[in-house]
C-alpha positions, 0 to 999 in steps of 0.5 A: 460744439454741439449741433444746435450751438452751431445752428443757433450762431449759423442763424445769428451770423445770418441775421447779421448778414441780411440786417447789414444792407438795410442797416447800410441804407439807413445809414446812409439816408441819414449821412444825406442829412447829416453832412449837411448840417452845421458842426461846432468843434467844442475843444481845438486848437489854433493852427499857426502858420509853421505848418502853411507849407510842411514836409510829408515828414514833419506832417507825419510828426504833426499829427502823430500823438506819438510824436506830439511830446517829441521834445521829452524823448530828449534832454531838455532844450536839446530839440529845440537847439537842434532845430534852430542850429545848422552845419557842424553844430546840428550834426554834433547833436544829432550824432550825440542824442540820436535825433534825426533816428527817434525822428524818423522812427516815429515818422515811420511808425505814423505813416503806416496807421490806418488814419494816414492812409484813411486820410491820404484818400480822404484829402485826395478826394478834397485837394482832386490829386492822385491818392498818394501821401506825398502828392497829398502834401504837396497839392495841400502846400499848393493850396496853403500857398495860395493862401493858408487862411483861405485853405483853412476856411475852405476846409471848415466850409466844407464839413459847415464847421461854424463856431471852433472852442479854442483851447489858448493854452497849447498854441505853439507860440502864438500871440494875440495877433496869432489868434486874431489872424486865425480867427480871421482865416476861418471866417465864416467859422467863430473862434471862441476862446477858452482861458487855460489855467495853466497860461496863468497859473505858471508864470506865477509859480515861477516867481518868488512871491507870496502867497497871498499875491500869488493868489490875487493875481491868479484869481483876477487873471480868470476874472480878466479872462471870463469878463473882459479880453484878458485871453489874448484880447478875447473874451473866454467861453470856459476855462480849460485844466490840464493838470488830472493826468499828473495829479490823478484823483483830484478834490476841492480845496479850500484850506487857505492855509494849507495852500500855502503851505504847499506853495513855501514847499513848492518854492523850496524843492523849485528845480530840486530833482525828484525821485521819480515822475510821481513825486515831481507830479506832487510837488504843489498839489493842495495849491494846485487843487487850491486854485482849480477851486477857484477858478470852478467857483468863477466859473459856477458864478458865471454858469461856465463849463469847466474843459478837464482833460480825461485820456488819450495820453500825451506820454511820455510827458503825462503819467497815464495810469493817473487819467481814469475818469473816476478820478474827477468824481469829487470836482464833479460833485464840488461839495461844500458845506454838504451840498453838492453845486456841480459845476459844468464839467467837460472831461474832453477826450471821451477819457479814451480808452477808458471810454465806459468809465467816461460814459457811466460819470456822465449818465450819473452826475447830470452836470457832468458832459461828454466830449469825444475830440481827439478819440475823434478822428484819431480811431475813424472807423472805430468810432462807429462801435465807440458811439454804440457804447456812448449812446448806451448810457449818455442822453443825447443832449449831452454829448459834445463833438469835437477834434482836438485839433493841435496843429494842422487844421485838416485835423478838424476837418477829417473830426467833422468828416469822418464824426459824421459818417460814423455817427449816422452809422451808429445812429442807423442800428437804432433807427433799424431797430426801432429805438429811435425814428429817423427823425428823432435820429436826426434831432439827436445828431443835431444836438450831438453837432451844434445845439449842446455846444451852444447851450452849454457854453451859453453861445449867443443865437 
């Protein structure tokens, strides 16, 4: 290497140095501010009670993605017989399938992330006990026994977390009363409901029925759920589709005909096994895209934005090369008669790790949003590098925070902690630079926290 490539990167690295204060003192400038501002969690999930009090273990399983499809490292049913038996019979099946083994690896695994240590800190901080993860759990269980709603409602108070965007259709067997006793709890939080397609859409494809009543009941089931209290007695704010990562590149569809020929198909091959994950995937697909049309057409009657998960995985139960973000180009575009209607469209988890990719679909289709749950809080420091990259190309008013929280609701507390700080660290490079003063960093941060969410699914004031 030459001598004037090697001044010219010892001048850099010094620049980096001395702008890492100043940087450092913007940031936290801004932090001040920013933790204190209120927080909408745009795409979650209720916490139910069986994690009011929890193991250091089953914790580790609960918030591990690893762990989350644990069932699927099975055949089916076998975990769930496993936790329901005692004595010999739990023995039996742990000997013959490896149970309690898979689950201690995946538990060992998590524990030594970064995000459980990062985290244990964090809630030791919150919870005033030693920084130690079982001491952690247990003045958490303390805390939850005392009263788990009251916890939770503590936690959200904390980080100002102000209206939660439930996701309905992973909720771990929780009914209408579940959902009216977690609306409750996290009061003064506002739990709004968004309807998934699949709590509707797979009852029915279990039943022999025609296609023409297939598809009345399916269309007045979102009609009932976006204009009355067909959610488990709520309203819905928005509908959720959960289907791109097994289908891949996804297209309207409006060919009646062909919809049902592809439900007298998917009746036939009904519990037929498949060659591979691909072509179980495939089973039912113009019916499948068939009544995602439908739904985005309520949905663009009502200006209701339409949740599609984008990334992060969920293996071995998703196929994953089939989640790239480019995949949803023509829902995004929704043409019909050759004209583009765009419908509001929230591919949820910042399509992570394909985040670029996410980025340049929301810079290009105006109707099109980016959400960053679930990539927030999983990669925390990370996310300081990964709102560079979005705020390269994705205008303030339309990024969406949130969690993806899936069952313990330290998850949305640690997104609206950690959310903040590394925003308002990103945030400071621009006001350092001069790109953004602080108050236009700060008019962006509360668009980024509260004020998009709000818009966009017409929240009320």
């Amino acid at each position: 290497m030459s001598g004037a490539i090697v001044a010219a990167a010892q001048k850099r690295s010094l620049a980096q140095t001395e702008n890492t204060p100043q940087i450092d003192r913007v940031a936290n400038e801004l932090h001040e501010a920013i933790r204190g501002y209120q927080l909408d969690d745009t795409h979650c999930h209720a916490a139910g009670e069986q994690y009011a009090e929890t193991t250091p273990r089953e914790f580790l399983l609960a918030t591990s993605l690893a762990a989350l499809p644990q069932a699927s490292y099975f055949p089916a049913g076998i975990l769930q017989r496993w936790r329901a038996a005692t004595g010999d019979e739990k023995a039996k099946l742990d000997r013959q399938f490896g149970i309690e083994k898979k689950l201690d690896e995946m538990a060992f695994n998590a524990r030594a992330t970064i995000f459980i240590k990062y985290l244990t800190k964090e809630l030791a901080g919150f919870l005033k006990c030693a920084p130690k993860f079982e001491t952690v759990i247990a003045a958490r269980n303390e805390r939850a026994r005392a009263g788990y709603g009251r916890y939770m409602s503590d936690l959200f108070r904390d980080v100002r977390l102000t209206n939660a965007m439930i996701d309905t259709g992973c909720c771990e067997g929780i009914g209408a009363k579940g959902f009216a006793v977690y609306a409750e709890a996290i009061s003064p939080c506002t739990m709004r409901a968004i309807a998934r397609i699949e709590t509707i859409q797979n009852p029915l494809f279990r039943e022999d029925i025609s296609f023409e009543d297939l598809e009345s009941r399916f269309t007045g089931a979102v009609r009932k759920a976006l204009d009355a209290d067909g959610n488990y007695g709520y309203k819905s704010w928005g509908m959720k589709w959960h289907q791109m990562e097994r289908l891949g590149v996804v297209k309207p569809h409006y060919d009646s005909a062909a919809a049902k020929n592809s439900w007298d198909e998917f009746k036939r091959l009904r519990g037929a096994p498949a060659s591979d994950r691909e072509e179980e995937a495939d089973r039912g697909r113009r019916l499948k895209e068939y009544l995602l049309t439908i739904a985005l057409e309520e949905c663009l009657k009502r200006d209701m934005p339409m949740q599609i998960h984008s990334g992060d995985g969920e293996a071995p139960g998703v196929i994953l090369r089939r989640q790239h973000p480019y995949n949803l180009e023509e829902v995004a575009r929704f043409d019909r008669d050759g004209v583009m209607r765009m419908p509001k469209l929230i591919p949820v988890h910042a399509g992570y790790p394909l985040v670029g990719e996410a980025v340049w679909l929301s810079h290009l289709y105006t109707n099109c949003y980016f959400e960053i749950s679930l990539m927030n809080p999983t990669i925390h420091q990370g996310m300081e590098r990964r709102f560079g990259e979005i705020l390269e190309a994705v205008p303030m008013s339309k990024i969406l925070f949130g969690s993806d929280s899936w069952s313990v609701p330290e998850y949305n507390w640690l997104a609206g902690r950690w959310g903040k700080r590394y925003l308002s660290r990103a945030l400071a490079v621009h006001v350092k630079e001069g790109s953004l003063t602080r108050d236009e960093a700060l008019e962006g941060a509360r668009m980024m926290l509260y004020q998009n969410n709000r818009r966009i699914y017409n929240l009320p004031a």
